[in-house]
C-alpha positions in Angstrom: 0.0 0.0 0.0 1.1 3.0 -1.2 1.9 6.1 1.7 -0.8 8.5 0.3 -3.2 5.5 0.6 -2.1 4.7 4.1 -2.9 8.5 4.9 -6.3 8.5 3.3 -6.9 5.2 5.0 -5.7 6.6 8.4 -7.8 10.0 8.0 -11.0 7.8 7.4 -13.9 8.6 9.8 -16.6 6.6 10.2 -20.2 6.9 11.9 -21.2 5.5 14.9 -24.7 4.0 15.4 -26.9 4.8 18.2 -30.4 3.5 18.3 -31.9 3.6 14.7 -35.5 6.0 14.2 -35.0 7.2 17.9 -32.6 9.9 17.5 -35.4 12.7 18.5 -35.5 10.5 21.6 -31.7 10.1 22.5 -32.4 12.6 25.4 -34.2 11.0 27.3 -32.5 7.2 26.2 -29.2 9.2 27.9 -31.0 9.2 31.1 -30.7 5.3 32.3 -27.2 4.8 30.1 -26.2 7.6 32.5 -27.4 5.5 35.0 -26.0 2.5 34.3 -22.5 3.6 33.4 -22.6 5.2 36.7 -24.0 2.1 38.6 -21.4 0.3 36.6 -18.7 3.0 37.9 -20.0 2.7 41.6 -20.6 -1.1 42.3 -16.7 -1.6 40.9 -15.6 0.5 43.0 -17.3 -0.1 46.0 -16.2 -3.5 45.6 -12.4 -3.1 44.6 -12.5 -0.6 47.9 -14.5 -3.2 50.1 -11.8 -5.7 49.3 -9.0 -3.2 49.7 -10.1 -2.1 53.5 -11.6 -5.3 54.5 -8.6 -7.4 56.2 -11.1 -10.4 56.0 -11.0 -10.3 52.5 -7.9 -10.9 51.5 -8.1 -14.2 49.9 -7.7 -15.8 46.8 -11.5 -15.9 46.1 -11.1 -11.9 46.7 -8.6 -11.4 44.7 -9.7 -13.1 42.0 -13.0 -10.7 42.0 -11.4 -7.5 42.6 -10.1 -8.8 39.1 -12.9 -9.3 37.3 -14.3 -5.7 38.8 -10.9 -4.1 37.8 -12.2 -5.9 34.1 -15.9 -4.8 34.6 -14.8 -1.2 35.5 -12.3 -0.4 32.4 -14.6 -2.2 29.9 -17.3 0.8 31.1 -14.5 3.7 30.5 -13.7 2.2 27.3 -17.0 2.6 25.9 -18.7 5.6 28.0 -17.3 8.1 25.5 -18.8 7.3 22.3 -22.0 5.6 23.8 -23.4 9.0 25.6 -21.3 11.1 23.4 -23.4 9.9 20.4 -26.8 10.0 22.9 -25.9 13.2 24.3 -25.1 14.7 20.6 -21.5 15.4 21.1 -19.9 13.2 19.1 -20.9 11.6 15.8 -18.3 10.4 14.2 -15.4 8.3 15.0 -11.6 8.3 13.6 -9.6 5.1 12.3 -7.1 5.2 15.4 -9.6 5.9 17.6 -11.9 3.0 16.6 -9.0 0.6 16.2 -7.8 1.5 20.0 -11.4 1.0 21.3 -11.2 -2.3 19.3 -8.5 -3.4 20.7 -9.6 -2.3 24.5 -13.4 -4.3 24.3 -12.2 -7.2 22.9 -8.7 -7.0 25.1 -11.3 -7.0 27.8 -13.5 -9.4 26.8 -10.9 -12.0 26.5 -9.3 -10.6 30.0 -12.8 -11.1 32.2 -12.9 -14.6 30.8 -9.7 -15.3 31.7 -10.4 -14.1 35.0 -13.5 -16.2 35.3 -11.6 -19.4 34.2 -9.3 -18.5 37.3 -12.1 -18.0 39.6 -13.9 -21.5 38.6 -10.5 -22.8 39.2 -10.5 -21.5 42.7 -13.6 -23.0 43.8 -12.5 -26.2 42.3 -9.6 -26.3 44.6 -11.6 -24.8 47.7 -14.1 -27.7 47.3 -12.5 -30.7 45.8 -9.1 -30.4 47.5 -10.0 -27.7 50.5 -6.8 -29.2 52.9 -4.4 -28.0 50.5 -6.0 -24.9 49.1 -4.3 -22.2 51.1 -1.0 -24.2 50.3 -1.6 -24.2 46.5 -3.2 -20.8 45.7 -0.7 -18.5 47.5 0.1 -14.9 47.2 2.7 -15.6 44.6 1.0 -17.7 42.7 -2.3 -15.1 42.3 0.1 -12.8 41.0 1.1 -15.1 38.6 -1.8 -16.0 37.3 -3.1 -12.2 37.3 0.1 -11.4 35.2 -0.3 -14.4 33.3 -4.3 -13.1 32.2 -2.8 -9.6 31.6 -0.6 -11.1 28.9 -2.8 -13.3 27.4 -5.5 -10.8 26.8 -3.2 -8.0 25.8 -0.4 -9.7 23.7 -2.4 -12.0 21.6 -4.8 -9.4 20.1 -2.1 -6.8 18.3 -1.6 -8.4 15.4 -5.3 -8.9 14.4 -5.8 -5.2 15.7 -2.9 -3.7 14.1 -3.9 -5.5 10.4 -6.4 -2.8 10.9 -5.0 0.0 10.3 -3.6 -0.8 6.9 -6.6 -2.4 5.5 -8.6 -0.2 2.7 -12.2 0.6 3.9 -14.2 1.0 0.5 -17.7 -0.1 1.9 -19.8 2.8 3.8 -18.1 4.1 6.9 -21.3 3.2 9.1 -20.7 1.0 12.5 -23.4 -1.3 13.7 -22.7 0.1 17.1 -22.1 3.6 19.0 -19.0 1.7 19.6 -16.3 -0.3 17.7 -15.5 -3.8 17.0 -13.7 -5.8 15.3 -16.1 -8.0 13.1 -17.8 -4.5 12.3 -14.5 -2.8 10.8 -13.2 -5.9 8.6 -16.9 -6.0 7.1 -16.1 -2.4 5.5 -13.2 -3.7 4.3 -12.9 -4.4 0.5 -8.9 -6.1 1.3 -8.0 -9.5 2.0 -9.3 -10.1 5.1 -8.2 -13.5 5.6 -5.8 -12.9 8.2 -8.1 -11.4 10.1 -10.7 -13.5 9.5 -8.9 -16.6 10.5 -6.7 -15.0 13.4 -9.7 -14.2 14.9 -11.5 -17.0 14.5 -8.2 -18.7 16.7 -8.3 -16.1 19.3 -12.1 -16.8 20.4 -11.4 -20.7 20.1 -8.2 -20.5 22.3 -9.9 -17.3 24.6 -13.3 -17.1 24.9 -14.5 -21.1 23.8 -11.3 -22.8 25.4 -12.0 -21.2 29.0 -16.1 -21.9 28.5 -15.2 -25.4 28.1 -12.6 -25.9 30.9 -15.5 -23.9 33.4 -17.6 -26.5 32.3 -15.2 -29.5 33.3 -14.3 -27.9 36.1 -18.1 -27.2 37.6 -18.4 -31.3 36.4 -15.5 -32.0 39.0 -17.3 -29.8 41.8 -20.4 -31.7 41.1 -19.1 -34.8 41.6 -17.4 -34.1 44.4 -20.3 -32.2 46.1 -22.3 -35.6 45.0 -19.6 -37.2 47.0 -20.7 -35.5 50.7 -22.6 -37.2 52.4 -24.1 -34.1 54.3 -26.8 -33.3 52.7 -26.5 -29.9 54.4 -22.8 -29.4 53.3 -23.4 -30.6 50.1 -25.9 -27.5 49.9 -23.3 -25.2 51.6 -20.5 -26.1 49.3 -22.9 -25.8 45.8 -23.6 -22.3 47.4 -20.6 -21.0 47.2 -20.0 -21.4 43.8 -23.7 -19.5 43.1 -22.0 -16.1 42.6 -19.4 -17.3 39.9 -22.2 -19.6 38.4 -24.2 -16.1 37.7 -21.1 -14.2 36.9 -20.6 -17.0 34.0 -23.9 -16.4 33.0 -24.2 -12.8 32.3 -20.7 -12.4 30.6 -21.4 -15.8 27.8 -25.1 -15.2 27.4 -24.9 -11.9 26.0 -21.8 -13.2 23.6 -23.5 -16.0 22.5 -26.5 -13.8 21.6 -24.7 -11.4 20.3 -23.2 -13.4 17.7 -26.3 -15.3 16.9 -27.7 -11.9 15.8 -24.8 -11.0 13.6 -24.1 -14.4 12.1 -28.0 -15.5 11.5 -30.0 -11.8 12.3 -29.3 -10.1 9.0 -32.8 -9.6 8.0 -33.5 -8.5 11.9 -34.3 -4.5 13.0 -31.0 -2.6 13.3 -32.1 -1.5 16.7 -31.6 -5.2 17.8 -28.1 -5.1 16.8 -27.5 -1.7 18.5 -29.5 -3.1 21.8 -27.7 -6.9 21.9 -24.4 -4.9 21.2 -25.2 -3.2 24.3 -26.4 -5.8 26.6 -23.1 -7.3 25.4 -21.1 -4.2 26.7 -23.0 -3.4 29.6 -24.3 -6.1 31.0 -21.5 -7.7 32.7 -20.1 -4.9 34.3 -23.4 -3.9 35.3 -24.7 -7.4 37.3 -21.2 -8.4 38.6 -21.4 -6.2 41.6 -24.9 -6.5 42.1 -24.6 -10.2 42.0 -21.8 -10.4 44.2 -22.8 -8.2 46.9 -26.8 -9.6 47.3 -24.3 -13.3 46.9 -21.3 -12.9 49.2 -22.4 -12.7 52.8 -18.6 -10.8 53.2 -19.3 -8.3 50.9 -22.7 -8.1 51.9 -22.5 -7.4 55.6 -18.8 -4.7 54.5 -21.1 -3.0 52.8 -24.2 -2.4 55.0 -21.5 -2.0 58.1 -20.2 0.9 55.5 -23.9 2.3 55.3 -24.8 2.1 59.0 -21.3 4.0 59.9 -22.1 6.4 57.3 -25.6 7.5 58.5 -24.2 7.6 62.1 
């Protein structure tokens, strides 16, 4: 590619999508995405800082969520900007770098929280089927390790794909299915080879996101048997209990993926605003029910918090 294309290529804009035939109504559609993307800001927070100033806390399980609410919170600043800046009227449009970086950051994300989730099932598989040994086997050191060992495999693995990006020529109309940017949405402007992309892509949500579905699964198999094992039918309850939180957690970050590309992959002749609104569940969801689920589920969390409240109103 020739430098004057790169240049025109690199000085493409292209327009973000909010909700399709309700743009006289983005006003008042502002008013609970405001409210969710500050929910989504305060339940993160309050539960990073719960963890942080609660001694009790400090465990592996712990860890392991102030993780995925770390995740949760910088997968809602990555997309706050162009969501209410296209509800709010400020923004419009969106430029190739830009787009590619927020790319980069959602699906970087994505992949991280279900890392992260992965680790957390494999915590509760160790706290249940091998409880005598768990403080022995899931030390300080090694939660460090596997919290850098996430960050890398979520942030090194996606540059290549990402970067392809930017030197790709964009002939098809400059118009996102989202108020946001991804991936699948920018190669299908393309009118290069996208085969790279295409197949590089296809690796990264076998190896990420379907690899770590499947070994949840196996390992929510071996708590089940080994919860079948008890013969308390009161600590068979108590252990399955525990594992309710992360169960949830699971649920609310794969459902909206799977639905999400069920609706791009067979919803073609569907309503754009169904796009727009799964592409939002998809981005919001998660972050949104994480701290609510953990808080109403974690009877640590839950009794920091309303001891936080009661000293508060004092």
């Amino acid at each position: 590619m020739s430098p004057i294309s790169i240049l025109n290529v690199s000085s493409s804009r292209f327009i973000l999508t909010g909700f399709p035939g309700l743009e006289v109504h983005y006003l008042w559609i502002s008013i609970p995405f405001s409210s969710i993307y500050a929910m989504v800001f305060l339940g993160n927070c309050m539960v990073l800082h719960v963890i942080r100033t609660e001694p009790s806390l400090h465990q592996p399980m712990f860890y392991f969520l102030a993780m995925l609410a770390l995740t949760d919170l910088c997968m809602g600043l990555s997309t706050m900007y162009t969501v209410l800046g296209v509800l709010w009227g400020i923004i419009r449009e969106i430029s190739l770098d830009s787009c590619i970086a927020q790319s980069y950051f959602i699906h970087g994300l994505s992949f991280m929280e279900s890392s992260v989730l992965l680790a957390m099932a494999f915590d509760r598989y160790i706290a249940i089927c091998n409880p005598l040994r768990y403080s022995s086997i899931l030390t300080n050191d090694k939660i460090m390790k596997i919290g850098v060992t996430i960050l890398c495999r979520s942030s090194l693995l996606i540059p290549p794909v990402i970067i392809r990006l930017k030197f790709l020529n964009y002939c098809h109309p400059h118009i996102l299915s989202h108020s946001f940017c991804l991936h699948q949405d920018l190669i299908r402007m393309a009118c290069s080879d996208i085969r790279f992309n295409s197949i590089y892509g296809l690796a990264l949500v076998i190896s990420n996101l379907l690899l770590d579905a499947v070994l949840i699964l196996i390992s929510y198999i071996m708590i089940l048997h080994a919860v079948l094992a008890i013969a308390s039918r009161e600590e068979r309850i108590k252990s399955l209990q525990t594992c309710v939180s992360h169960i949830c957690a699971v649920s609310v970050f794969y459902i909206p993926i799977i639905g999400l590309t069920m609706v791009h992959r067979f919803g073609k002749h569907l309503s754009p605003l169904v796009h727009v609104l799964m592409g939002n569940i998809y981005i919001l969801f998660p972050p949104l029910m994480n701290p609510i689920i953990y808080s109403i589920k974690t009877q640590q969390i839950r009794r920091r918090v309303f001891k936080g409240r009661g000293n508060l109103f004092k």
